[in-house]
C-alpha positions in Angstrom: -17.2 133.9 164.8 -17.3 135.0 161.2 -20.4 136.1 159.7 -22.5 134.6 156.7 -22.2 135.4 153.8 -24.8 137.7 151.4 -25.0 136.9 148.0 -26.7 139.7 146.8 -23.8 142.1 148.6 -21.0 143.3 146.2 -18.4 140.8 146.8 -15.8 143.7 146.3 -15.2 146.1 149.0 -16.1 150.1 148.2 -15.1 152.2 145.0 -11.9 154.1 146.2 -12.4 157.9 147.3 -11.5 160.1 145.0 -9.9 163.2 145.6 -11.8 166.3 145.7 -10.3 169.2 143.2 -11.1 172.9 144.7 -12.8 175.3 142.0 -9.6 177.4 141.9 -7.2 175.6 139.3 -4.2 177.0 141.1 -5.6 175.9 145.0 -4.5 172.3 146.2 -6.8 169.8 146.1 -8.4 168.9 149.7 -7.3 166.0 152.0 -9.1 163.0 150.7 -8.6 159.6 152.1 -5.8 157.5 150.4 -7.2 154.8 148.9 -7.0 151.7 150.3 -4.4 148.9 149.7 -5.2 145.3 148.6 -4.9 142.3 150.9 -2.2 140.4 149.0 -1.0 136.6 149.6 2.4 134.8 148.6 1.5 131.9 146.6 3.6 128.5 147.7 3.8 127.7 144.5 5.1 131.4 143.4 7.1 132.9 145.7 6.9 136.3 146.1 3.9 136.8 143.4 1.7 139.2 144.9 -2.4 138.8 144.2 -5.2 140.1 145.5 -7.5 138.5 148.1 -11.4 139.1 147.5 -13.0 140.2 150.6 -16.0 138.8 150.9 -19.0 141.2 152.2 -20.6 139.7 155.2 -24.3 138.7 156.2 -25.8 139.9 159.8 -29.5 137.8 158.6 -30.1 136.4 161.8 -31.9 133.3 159.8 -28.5 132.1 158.9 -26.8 132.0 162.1 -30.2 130.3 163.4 -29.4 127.6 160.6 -26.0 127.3 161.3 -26.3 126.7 165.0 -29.5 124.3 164.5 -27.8 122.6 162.1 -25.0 121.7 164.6 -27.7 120.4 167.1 -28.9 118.2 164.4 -25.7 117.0 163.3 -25.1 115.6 167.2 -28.8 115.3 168.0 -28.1 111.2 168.4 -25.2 111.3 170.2 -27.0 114.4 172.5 -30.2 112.2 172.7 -28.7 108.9 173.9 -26.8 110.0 176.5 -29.9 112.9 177.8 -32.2 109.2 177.9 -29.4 107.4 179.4 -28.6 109.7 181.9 -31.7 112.2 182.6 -34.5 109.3 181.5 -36.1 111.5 178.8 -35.6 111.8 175.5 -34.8 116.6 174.3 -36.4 115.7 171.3 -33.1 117.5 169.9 -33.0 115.7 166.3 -37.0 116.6 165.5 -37.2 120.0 166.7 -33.6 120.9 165.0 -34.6 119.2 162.0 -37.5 121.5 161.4 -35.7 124.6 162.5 -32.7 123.4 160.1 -35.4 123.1 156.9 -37.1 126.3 157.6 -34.0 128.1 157.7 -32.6 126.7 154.9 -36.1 127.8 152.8 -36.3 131.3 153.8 -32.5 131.9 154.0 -32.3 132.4 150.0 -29.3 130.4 150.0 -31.1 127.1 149.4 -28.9 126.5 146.3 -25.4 127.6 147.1 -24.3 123.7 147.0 -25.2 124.2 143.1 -22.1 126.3 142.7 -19.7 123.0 143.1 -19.2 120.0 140.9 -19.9 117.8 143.8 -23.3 119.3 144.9 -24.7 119.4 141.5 -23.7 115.6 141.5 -25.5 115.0 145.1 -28.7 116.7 143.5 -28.4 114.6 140.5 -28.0 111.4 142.8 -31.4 112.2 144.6 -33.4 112.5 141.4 -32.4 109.4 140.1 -32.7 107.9 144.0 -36.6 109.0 143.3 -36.4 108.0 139.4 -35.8 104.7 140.3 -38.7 104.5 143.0 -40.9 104.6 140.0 -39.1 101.3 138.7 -38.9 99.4 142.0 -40.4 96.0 142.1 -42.2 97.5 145.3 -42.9 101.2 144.6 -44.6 101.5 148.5 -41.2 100.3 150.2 -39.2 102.3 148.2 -41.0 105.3 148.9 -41.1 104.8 152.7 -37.1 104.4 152.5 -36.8 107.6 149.9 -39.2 110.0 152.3 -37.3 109.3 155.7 -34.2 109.4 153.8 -34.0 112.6 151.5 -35.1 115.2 154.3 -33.2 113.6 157.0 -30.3 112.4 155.5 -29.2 113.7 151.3 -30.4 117.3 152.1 -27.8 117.2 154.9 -25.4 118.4 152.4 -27.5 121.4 151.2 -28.0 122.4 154.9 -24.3 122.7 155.2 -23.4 124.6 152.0 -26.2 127.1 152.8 -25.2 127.8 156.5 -21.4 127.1 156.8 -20.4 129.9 154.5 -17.2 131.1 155.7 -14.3 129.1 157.1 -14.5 129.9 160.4 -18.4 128.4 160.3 -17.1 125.5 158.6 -15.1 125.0 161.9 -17.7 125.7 164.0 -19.5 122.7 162.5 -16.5 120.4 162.7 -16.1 121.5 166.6 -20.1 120.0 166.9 -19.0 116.8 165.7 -16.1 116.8 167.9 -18.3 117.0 170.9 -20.7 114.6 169.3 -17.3 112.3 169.4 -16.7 112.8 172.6 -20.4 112.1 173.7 -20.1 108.9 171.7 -16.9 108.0 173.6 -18.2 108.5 176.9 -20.9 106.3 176.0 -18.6 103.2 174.8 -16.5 103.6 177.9 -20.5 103.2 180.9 -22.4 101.7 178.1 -20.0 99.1 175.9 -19.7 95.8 175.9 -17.9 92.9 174.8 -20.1 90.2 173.8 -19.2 86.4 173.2 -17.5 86.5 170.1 -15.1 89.1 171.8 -16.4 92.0 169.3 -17.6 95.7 171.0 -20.6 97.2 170.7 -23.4 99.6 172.6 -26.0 96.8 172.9 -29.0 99.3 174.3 -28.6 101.5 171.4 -30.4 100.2 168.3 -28.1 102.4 166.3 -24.8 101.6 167.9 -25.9 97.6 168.4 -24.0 96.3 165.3 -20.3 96.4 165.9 -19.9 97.6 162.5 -22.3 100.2 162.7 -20.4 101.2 165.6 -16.9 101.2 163.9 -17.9 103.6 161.3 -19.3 106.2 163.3 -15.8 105.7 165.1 -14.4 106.3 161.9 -15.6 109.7 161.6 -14.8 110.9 165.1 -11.4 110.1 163.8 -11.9 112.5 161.3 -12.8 115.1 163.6 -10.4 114.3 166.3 -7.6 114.7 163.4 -9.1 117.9 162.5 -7.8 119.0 166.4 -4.5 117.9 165.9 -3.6 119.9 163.1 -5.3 123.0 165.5 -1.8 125.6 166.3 -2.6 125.3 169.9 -1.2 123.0 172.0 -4.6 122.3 173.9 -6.2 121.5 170.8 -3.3 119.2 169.8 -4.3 117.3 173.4 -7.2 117.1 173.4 -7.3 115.8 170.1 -4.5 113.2 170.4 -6.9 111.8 173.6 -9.9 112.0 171.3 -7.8 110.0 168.3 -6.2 107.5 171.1 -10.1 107.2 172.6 -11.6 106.4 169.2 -8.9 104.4 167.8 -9.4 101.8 170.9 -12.7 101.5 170.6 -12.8 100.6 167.2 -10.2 98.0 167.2 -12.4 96.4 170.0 -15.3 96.4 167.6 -13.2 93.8 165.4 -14.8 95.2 162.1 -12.6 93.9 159.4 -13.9 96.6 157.3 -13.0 99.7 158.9 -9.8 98.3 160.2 -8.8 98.7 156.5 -10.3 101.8 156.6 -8.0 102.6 159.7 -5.3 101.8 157.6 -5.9 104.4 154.2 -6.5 106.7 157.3 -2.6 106.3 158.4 -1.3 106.2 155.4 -3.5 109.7 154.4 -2.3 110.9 157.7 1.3 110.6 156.9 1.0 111.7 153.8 0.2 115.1 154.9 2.4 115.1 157.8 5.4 117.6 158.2 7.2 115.1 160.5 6.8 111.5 159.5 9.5 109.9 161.5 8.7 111.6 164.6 4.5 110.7 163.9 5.8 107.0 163.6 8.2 106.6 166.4 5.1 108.2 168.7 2.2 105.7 166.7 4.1 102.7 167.2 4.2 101.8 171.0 0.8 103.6 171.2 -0.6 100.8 168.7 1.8 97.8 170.8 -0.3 98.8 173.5 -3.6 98.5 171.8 -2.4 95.6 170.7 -1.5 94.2 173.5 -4.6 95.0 175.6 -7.3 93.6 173.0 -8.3 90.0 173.5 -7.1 86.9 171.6 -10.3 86.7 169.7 -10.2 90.1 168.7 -7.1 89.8 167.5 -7.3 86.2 165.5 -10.7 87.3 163.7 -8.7 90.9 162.5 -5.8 88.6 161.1 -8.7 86.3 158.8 -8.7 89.5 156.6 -6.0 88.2 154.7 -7.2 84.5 154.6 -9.3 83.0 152.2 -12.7 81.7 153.7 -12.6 78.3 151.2 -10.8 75.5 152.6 -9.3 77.6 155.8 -8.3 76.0 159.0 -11.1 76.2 161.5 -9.8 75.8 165.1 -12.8 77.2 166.9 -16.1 78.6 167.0 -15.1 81.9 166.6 -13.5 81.1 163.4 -16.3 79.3 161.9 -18.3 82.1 163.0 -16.1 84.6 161.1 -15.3 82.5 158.1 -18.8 81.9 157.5 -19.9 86.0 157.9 -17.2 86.5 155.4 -18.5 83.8 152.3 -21.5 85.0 153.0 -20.9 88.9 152.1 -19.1 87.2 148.9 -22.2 85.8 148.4 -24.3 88.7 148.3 -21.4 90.5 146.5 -22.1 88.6 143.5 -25.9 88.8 143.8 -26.0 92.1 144.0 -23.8 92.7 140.8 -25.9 90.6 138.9 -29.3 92.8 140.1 -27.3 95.7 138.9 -26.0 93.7 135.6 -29.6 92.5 135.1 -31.3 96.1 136.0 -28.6 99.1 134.6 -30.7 101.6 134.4 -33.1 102.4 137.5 -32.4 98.7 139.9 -35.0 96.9 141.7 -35.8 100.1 143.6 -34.1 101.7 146.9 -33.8 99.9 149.8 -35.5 96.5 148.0 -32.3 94.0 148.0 -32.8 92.0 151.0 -36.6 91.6 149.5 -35.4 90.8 146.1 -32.7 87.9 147.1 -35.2 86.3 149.6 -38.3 86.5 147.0 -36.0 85.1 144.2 -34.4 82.6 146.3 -37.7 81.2 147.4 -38.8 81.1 143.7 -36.0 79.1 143.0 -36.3 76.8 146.0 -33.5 78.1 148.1 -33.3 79.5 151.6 -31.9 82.6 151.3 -31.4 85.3 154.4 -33.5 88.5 153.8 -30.0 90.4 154.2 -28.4 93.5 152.9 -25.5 93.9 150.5 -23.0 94.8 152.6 -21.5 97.1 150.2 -22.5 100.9 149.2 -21.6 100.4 146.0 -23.1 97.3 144.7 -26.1 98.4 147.0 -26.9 101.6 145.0 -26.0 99.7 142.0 -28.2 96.7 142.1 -31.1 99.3 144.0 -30.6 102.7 142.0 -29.1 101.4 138.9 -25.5 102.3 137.5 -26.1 105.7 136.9 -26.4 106.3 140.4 -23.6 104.7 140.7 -21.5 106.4 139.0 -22.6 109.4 140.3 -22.1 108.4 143.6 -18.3 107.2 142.6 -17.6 110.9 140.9 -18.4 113.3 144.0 -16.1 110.9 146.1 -13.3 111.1 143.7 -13.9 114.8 143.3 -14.5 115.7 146.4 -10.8 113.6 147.1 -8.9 115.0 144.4 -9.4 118.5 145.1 -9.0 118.7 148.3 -6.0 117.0 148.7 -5.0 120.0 146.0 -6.0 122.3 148.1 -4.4 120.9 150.9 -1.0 120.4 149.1 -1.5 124.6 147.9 -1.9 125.9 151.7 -0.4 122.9 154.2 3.0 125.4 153.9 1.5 128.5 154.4 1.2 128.9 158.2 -1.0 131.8 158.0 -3.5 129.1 156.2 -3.6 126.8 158.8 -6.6 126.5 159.2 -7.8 126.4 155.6 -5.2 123.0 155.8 -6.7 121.9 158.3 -9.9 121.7 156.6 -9.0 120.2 153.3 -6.5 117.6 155.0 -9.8 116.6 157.3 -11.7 116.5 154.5 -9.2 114.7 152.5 -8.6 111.8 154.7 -12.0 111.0 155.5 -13.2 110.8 152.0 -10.1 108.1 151.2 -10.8 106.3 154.3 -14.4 106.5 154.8 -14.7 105.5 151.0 -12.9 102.4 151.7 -15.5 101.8 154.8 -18.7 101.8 152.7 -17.6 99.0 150.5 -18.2 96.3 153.6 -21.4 97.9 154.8 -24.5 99.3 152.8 -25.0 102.6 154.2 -26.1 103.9 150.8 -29.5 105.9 152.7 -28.0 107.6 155.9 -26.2 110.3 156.2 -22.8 109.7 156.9 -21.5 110.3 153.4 -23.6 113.5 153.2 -21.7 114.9 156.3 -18.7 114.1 154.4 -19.3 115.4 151.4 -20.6 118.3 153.0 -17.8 119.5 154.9 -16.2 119.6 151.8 -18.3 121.4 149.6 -19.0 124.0 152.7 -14.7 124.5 152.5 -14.7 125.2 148.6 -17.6 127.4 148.6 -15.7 129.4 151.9 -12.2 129.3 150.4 -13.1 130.4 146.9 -14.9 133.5 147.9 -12.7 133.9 151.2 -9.1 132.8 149.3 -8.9 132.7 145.5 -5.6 133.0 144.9 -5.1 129.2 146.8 -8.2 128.5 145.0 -6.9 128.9 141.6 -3.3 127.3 142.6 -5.3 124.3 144.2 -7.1 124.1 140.8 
């Protein structure tokens, strides 16, 4: 594994040795060392253009392989947690006692601001302090600060955490193979803990996490992320065992019947084949795997994935199910349009974090109306009409960033096979920005930490490839 990174080491390597000239003009010099030669890489884009590689010097603080490897408990602590209860009765504790290790680390470790050093992370920082800004402004300051204090510590600084401890490239793999066993832990637990309830939709009813079908789709999501991250791995045990952890996740989440990610799933293929070397091939493979997806999910499954396309006002209702589904689906239109006119009506700091579901029940009783004490069921319009459109924009510019640039820095090193894994990164990253963005607008998972994570993995890459690989850095940029 690679070692951390010092910041206050010379990034360069030594001054070249000098040779050593005898006092005697006419005597040879002694034998000094030949100076060393340059690492040099071939640009793609310049071939045969020789440019130096900056070595970075490396970090033997044992506080920042403590963070590193804490910080991959805590990243998996739920997963880890829920299947230790399930299975051994008790609960490790995992996500507390990592937690705290993670945040002392990450104080004494001097590196508490290397996220600073990217567009994206100055953005997340900006987001937090007008998240806390607009606690000030809520219509109820007390619930706004019980959702900011669980949520920056836990969940926003989880970005920070990663840009201080995965440094180098190969640590930024070592936290991508944590969430790939946290994926596999969370398939195990679908396949002895799912179930199908009555609408025909999957979900892990015992975990209060995992209950919602949605919920349970996006965390699916990622682990396709992850699992993808596998595939593009040069060994073939890698590319196994993360087409069965790709084929595992994608099952599960069509049996959750989440409308949402499904479209998600889709900007996920299309990413995917975007990048790929060998698009025929990857299609003639997908497609009988998907026949048979299709073909072992049930009717109801399948019928309430095909009301995407249909419009909920004067459809056909043939069953239960359909009502069911129609109605979930007016209903997030509904709070669609309230929660653009909170943000429309409050621009500048919203009616406070975490304070929608409040606002439209107070506001509907006030005007004699029953309304459900629900959430937005978007990301966007949920920071918007709860952090005001600042935050919002924010929050749109270190997605689009964090896309655009590494799909750059994909495009600069997906030829270069001595780069693969440097690819491999940005492509992950890549694809689960586009998809995952597409996720959050149909649930309001503006205070966890899922886009963090995501965010993260990227900013952890750009830091690690601009000190590790500046040449691809500069023909990315």
């Amino acid at each position: 594994m690679g070692r951390f990174l010092n910041p206050r080491a010379i990034a360069a390597g030594p001054a070249d040795l000098q040779p050593v000239v005898a006092l005697n003009p006419i005597a040879k010099p002694p034998f000094a060392p030949r100076p060393a030669a340059a690492a040099t890489v071939s640009l793609p884009a310049t071939p045969g253009v020789e440019v130096p590689i900056a070595k970075p010097a490396a970090s033997t603080s044992p506080v920042a392989l403590i963070g590193l490897f804490a910080l991959c408990a805590y990243l998996i602590s739920g997963y880890a947690t829920d299947l230790s209860y399930r299975f051994l009765g008790s609960k490790p504790y995992l996500s507390m006692i990592s937690g705290v290790v993670v945040f002392l680390c990450f104080i004494i470790s001097g590196r508490a601001f290397e996220a600073l050093k990217t567009t994206v992370g100055k953005l997340w920082l900006a987001l937090g302090v007008w998240m806390c800004l607009a606690v000030v402004f809520s219509r109820w300051i007390g619930g706004s600060f019980e959702v900011m204090q669980v949520y920056l510590p836990k969940q926003h600084l989880v970005l920070f955490y990663m840009a201080a401890f995965a440094g180098t490239i190969k640590h930024c793999r070592t936290v991508l193979r944590a969430w790939i066993l946290g994926g596999f832990i969370l398939i195990l637990v679908c396949i002895f803990f799912g179930v199908t309830d009555d609408s025909g939709r999957f979900a892990i009813p015992t975990n209060i996490y995992l209950m919602n079908p949605n919920d349970l789709a996006m965390q699916l999501l990622l682990c396709l992320g992850f699992f993808l991250f596998l595939v593009r791995q040069p060994s073939w045990v890698g590319r196994v065992t993360g087409v069965v952890g790709v084929l595992g996740a994608s099952y599960y989440l069509l049996k959750t019947a989440s409308r949402g990610a499904m479209l998600a799933c889709v900007v996920f293929a299309l990413l995917w084949l975007l990048f790929s070397e060998n698009r025929p091939r990857l299609v003639i493979m997908a497609l009988p795997v998907m026949l048979i997806f299709v073909a072992m999910m049930p009717g109801g499954t399948l019928h309430r994935l095909s009301l995407i396309v249909v419009n909920p006002v004067g459809a056909r209702i043939t069953s239960a199910l359909d009502e069911k589904a129609l109605e979930s689906q007016m209903e997030r239109q509904h709070l669609l349009k309230e929660s653009l006119k909170y943000a429309i009506t409050h621009p500048l700091f919203g009616i406070g974090p975490g304070r929608f579901s409040d606002a439209i029940w107070e506001d509907g009783k006030k005007q004699g109306r029953h309304e459900a004490s629900l959430g937005t069921h978007n990301s966007y319009t949920q920071i918007a009409a709860e952090c005001g459109l600042p935050a919002l924009i924010i929050f749109l510019a270190a997605i689009i960033i964090t896309f655009r640039s590494s799909y750059r820095l994909c495009r600069a090193t997906i030829n270069d096979k001595s780069q693969g894994l440097v690819a491999a990164l940005a492509f992950t990253c890549c694809v689960m920005t586009g998809s995952f963005a597409i996720d959050v607008f149909f649930h309001h998972v503006a205070y966890t930490g899922n886009m963090a994570m995501v965010l993260g993995l990227w900013v952890s890459t750009e830091l690690a490839t601009k000190k590790e690989l500046p040449a691809y850095w500069r023909t990315a940029a």
